[in-house]
C-alpha positions as CSV (number, residue, x, y, z in Angstrom):
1,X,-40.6,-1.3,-70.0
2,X,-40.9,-3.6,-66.8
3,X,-40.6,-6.3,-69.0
4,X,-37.4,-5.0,-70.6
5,X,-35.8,-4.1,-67.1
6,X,-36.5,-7.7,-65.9
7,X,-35.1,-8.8,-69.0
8,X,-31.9,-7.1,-68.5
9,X,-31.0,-8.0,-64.8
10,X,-31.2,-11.5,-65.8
11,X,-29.0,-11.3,-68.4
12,X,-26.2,-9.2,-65.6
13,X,-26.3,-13.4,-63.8
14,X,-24.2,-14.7,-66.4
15,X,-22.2,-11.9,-67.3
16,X,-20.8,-11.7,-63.5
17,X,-20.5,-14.9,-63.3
18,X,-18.8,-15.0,-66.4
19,X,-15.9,-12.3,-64.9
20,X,-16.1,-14.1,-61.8
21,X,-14.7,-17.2,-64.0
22,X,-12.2,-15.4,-65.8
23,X,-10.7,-13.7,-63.0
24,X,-10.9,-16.7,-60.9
25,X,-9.0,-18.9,-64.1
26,X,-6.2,-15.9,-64.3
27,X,-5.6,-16.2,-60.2
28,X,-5.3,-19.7,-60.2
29,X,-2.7,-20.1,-62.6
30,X,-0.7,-17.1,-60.8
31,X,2.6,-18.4,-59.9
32,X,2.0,-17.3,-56.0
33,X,-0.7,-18.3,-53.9
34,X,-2.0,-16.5,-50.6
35,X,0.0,-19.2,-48.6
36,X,3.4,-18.3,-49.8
37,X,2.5,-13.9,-49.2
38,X,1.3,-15.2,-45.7
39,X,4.6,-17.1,-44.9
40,X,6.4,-14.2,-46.4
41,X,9.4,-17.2,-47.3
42,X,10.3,-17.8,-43.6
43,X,7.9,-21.5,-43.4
44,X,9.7,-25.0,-44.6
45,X,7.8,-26.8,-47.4
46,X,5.7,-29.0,-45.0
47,X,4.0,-25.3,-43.3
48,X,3.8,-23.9,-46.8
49,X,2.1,-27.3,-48.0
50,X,0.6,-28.0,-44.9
51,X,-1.0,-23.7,-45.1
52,X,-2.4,-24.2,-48.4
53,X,-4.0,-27.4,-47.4
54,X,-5.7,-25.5,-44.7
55,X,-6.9,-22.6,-47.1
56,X,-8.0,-25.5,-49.9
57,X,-5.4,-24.0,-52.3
58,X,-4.1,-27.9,-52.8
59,X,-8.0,-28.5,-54.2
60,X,-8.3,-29.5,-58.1
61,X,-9.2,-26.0,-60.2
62,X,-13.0,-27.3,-60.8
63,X,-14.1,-28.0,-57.0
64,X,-12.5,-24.7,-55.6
65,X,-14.1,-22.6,-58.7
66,X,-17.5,-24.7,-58.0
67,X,-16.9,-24.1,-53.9
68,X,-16.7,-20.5,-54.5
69,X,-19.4,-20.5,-57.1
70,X,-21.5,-21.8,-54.6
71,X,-20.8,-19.6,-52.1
72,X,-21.1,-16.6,-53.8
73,X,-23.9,-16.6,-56.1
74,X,-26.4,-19.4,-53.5
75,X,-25.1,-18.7,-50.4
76,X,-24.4,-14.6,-51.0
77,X,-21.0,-14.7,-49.1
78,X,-18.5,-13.3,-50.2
79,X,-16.0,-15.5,-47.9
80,X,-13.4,-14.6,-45.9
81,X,-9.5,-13.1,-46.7
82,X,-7.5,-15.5,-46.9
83,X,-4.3,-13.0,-45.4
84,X,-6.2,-11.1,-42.6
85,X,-9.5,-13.5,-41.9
86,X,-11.1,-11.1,-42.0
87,X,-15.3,-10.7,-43.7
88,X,-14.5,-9.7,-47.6
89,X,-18.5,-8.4,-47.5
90,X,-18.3,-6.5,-44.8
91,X,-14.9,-4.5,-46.2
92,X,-16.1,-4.2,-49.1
93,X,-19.5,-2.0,-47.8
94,X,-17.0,-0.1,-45.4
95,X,-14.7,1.3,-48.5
96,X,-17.9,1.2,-51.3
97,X,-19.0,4.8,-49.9
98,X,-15.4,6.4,-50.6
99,X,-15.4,4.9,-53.7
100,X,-19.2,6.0,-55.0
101,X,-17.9,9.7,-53.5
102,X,-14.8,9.7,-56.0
103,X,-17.0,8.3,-59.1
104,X,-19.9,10.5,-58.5
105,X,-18.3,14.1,-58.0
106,X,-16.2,13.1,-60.8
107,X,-18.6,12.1,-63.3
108,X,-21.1,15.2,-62.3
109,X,-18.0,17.4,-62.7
110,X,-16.8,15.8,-66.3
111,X,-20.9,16.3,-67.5
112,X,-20.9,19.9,-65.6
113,X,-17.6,21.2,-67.4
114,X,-17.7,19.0,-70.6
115,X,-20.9,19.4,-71.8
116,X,-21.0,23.2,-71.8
117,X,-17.4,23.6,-73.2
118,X,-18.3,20.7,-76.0
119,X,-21.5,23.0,-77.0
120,X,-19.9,26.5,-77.0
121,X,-16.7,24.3,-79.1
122,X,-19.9,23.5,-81.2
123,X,-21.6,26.5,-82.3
124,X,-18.7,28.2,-83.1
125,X,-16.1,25.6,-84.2
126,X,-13.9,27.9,-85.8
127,X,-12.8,30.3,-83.2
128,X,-9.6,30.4,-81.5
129,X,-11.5,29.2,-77.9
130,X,-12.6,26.0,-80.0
131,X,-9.5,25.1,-81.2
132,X,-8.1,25.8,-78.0
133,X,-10.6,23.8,-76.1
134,X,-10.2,20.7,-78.1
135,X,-6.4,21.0,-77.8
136,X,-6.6,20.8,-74.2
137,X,-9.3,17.9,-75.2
138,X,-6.8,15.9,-76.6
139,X,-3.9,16.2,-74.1
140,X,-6.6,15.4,-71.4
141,X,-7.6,12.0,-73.0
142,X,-4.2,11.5,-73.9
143,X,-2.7,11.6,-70.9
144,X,-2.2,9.1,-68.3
145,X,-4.3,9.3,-65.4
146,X,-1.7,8.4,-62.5
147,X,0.6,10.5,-64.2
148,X,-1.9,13.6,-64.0
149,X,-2.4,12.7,-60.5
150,X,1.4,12.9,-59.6
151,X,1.6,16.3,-60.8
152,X,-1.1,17.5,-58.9
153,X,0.5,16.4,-56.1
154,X,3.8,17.5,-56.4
155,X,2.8,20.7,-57.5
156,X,-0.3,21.8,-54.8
157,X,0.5,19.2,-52.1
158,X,4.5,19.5,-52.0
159,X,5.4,22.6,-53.6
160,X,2.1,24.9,-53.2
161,X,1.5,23.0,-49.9
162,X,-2.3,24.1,-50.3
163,X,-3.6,20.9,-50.7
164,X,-2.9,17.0,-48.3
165,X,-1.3,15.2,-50.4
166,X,-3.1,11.6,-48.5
167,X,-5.8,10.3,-46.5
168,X,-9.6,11.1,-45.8
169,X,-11.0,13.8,-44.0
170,X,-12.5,17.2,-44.7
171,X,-13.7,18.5,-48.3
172,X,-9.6,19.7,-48.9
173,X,-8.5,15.9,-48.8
174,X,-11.3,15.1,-51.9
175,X,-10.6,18.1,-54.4
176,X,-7.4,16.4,-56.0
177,X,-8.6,12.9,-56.1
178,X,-11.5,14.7,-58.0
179,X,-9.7,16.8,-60.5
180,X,-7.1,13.5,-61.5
181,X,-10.2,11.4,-62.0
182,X,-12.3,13.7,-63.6
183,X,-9.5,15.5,-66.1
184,X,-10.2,12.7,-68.6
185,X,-14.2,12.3,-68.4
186,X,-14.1,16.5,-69.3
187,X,-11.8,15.9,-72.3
188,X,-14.1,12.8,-73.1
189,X,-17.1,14.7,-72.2
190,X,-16.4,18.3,-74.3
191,X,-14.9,16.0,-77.6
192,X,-18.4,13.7,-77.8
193,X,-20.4,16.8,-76.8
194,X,-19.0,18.8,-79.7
195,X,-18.7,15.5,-82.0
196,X,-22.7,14.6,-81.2
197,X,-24.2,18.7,-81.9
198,X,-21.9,19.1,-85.1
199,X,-23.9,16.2,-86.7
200,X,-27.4,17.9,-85.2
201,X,-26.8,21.4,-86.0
202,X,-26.4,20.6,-90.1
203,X,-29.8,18.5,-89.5
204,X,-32.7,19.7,-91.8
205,X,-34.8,20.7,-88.8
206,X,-31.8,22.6,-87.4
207,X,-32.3,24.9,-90.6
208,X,-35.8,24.8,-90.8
209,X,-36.1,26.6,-86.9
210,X,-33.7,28.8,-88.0
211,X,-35.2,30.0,-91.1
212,X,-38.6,30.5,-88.8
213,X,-37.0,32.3,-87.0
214,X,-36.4,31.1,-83.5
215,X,-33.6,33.1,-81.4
216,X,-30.6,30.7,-81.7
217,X,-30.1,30.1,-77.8
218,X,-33.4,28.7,-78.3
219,X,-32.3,26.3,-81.1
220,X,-29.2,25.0,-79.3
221,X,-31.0,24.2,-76.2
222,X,-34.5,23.2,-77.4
223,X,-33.8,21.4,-80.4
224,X,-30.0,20.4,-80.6
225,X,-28.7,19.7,-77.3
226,X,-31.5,17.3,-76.7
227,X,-31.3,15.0,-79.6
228,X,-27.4,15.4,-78.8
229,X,-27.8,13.9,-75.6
230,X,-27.8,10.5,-76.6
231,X,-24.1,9.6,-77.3
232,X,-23.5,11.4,-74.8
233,X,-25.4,9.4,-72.1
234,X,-24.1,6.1,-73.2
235,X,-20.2,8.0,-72.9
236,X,-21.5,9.0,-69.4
237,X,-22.6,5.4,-68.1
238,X,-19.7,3.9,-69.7
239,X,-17.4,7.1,-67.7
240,X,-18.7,6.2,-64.6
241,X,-18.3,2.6,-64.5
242,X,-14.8,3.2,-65.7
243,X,-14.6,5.7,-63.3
244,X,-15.5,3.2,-60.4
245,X,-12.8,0.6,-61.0
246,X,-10.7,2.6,-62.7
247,X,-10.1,4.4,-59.6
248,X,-8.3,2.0,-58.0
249,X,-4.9,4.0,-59.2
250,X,-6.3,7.3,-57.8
251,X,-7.6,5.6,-54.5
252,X,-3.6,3.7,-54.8
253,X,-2.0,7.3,-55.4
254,X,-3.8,9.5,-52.8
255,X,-4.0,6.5,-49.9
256,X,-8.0,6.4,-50.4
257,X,-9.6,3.6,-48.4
258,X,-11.7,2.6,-51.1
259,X,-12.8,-0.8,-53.3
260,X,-9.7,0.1,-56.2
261,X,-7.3,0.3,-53.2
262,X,-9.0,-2.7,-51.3
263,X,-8.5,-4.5,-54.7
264,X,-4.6,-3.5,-55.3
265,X,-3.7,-4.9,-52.0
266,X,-5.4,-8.2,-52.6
267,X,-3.6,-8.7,-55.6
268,X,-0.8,-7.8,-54.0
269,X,-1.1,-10.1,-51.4
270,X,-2.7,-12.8,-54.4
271,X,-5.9,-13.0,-51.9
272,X,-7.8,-14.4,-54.2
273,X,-10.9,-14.1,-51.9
274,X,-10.6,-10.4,-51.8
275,X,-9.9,-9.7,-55.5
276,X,-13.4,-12.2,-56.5
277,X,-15.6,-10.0,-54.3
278,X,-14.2,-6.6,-55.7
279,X,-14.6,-8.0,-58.8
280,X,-17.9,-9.5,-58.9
281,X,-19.2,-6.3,-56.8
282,X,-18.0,-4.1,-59.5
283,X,-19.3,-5.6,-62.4
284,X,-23.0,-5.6,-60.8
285,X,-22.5,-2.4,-60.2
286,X,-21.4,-1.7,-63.8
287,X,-24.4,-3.6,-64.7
288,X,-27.0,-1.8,-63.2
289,X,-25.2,1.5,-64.3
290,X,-25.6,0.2,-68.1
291,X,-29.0,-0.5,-67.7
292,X,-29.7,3.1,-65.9
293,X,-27.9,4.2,-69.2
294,X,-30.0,2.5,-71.2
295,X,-33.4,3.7,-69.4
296,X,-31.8,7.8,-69.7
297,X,-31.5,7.5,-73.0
298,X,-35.0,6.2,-73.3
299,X,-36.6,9.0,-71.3
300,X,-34.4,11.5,-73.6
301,X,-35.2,9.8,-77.0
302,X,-38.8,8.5,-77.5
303,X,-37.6,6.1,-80.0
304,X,-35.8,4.3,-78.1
305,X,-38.8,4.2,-75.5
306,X,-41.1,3.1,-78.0
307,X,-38.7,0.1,-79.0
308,X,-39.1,-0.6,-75.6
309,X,-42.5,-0.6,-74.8
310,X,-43.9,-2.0,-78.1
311,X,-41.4,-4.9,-78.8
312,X,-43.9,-7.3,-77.5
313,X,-46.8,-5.7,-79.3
314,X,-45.1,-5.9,-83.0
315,X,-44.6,-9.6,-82.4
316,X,-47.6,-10.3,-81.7
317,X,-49.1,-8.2,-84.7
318,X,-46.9,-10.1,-86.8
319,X,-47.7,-13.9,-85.6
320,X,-51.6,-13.0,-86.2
321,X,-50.8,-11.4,-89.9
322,X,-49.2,-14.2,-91.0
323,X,-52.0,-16.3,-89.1
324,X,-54.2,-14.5,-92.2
């Protein structure tokens, strides 16, 4: 398992750099430049010419992607904003918290409401509540989710007036950031739920426990849900990593200090600077939130724990048979 771990972390170096790359390729060839949003069109063509000389934006694409490179990935800065000078590192660890809030009460809430109402859609897939449930399924993954979020606040911010409609503060200013990001994980959640125990509850062993027998709360819980559990990790990782830098347009919409807003004003503002270190930050943390996928649905499914832990050992075995 250790060996596996180590394994994957490596392979996370070359797919951030690799996004680091891209991104950094898609900026460059941008028609604006940081220079231009920082003269805001009042500066004659020697200060424009004369700015971007000063921020290396006149450099040839190779030596500012290799000067950035550098100082990224050897040198672990993250540089400096090119509009307000300010430390991209440090702003990034100031908004990361707001941001891990919003991903983290979402996701618990889309695995706290999903799971159950994909189970109980399940076990009796023919009744009215099912058919209901995966109606509101599919308008919930249908759905846009800044469009969601605008008619939660028009309707409890501007016309319930129950709930700010912007900002940070107490526990009131976090519940609709949390419903508009977590409206689509629970339709996500309650369709793969109910997908993932269909298949399980027509298994043989399914039929065999409840020939025996055994009470069928017993069954659901004991033997189905478990082995159910599997798709419905890897739909959880992959939630909450969406659900990270995907909520940049929930952080835009309810004026959330966070890495999606910090993001949306540096392409705004074509910082490149500031859009490379949200980027590269959220694809290690999508990373490591893969690999913590990956290691759940290990400790759920021993299979997948034995592939893990006797990789090495079959190779071995199979080097000294043919040895023979």
């Amino acid at each position: 398992m250790a060996r596996y771990i180590i394994k994957r972390i490596l392979l996370m170096i070359p797919v951030v750099v690799g996004v680091v790359i891209l991104v950094f390729t898609i900026l460059y060839f941008s028609p604006s430049d940081a220079a231009a949003v920082k003269l805001q069109g009042t500066g004659t063509a020697e200060q424009l010419e004369e700015m971007r000389e000063s921020m290396g934006l006149n450099d040839p694409y190779i030596v500012q992607l290799g000067r950035y490179l550098y100082q990224l990935f050897i040198k672990f800065d993250f540089g400096t904003s090119l509009i307000n000078g300010t430390d991209v590192g440090k702003d990034l660890m100031q908004r990361l918290p707001n941001s891990l809030i919003i991903a983290l009460s979402s996701i618990v809430c889309s695995m706290a409401v999903g799971i159950p109402l994909g189970m109980r859609n399940a076990v009796k897939p023919n009744s009215p509540g099912s058919a209901a449930g995966m109606v509101a399924a599919l308008i919930g993954i249908s759905m846009p989710g800044f469009w969601f979020a605008l008619l939660c606040v028009i309707l409890f911010s501007y016309k319930l007036n129950l709930l700010p409609a912007y900002g940070v503060g107490g526990i009131q200013y976090w519940i609709l950031p949390l419903v508009a990001n977590s409206f689509h994980g629970v339709a996500a959640q309650a369709r793969q739920t109910r997908s993932a125990m269909l298949d399980v509850i027509n298994s043989d062993y399914i039929i065999m426990a409840r020939a025996k027998g055994v009470p069928e709360k017993k069954v659901i819980r004991k033997h189905a849900l478990p082995n159910a559990l599997i798709p419905v990790i890897t739909v959880s990782g992959s939630a909450f990593g969406s659900m990270i830098g995907g909520g940049l347009i929930i952080e835009t919409i309810f004026n959330i200090p966070g890495i999606g807003y910090y993001l949306v004003s540096g392409v705004n503002q074509r910082d490149t600077t500031v859009v490379l270190g949200g980027v590269a930050l959220l694809s290690i943390i999508f990373s490591f939130i893969m690999l913590l996928t990956d290691l759940a649905m290990a400790a759920v499914d021993p299979r997948i724990k034995a592939q893990f832990t006797s990789g090495g050992r079959r190779k071995k075995v199979g080097k000294h048979s043919d040895d023979k």
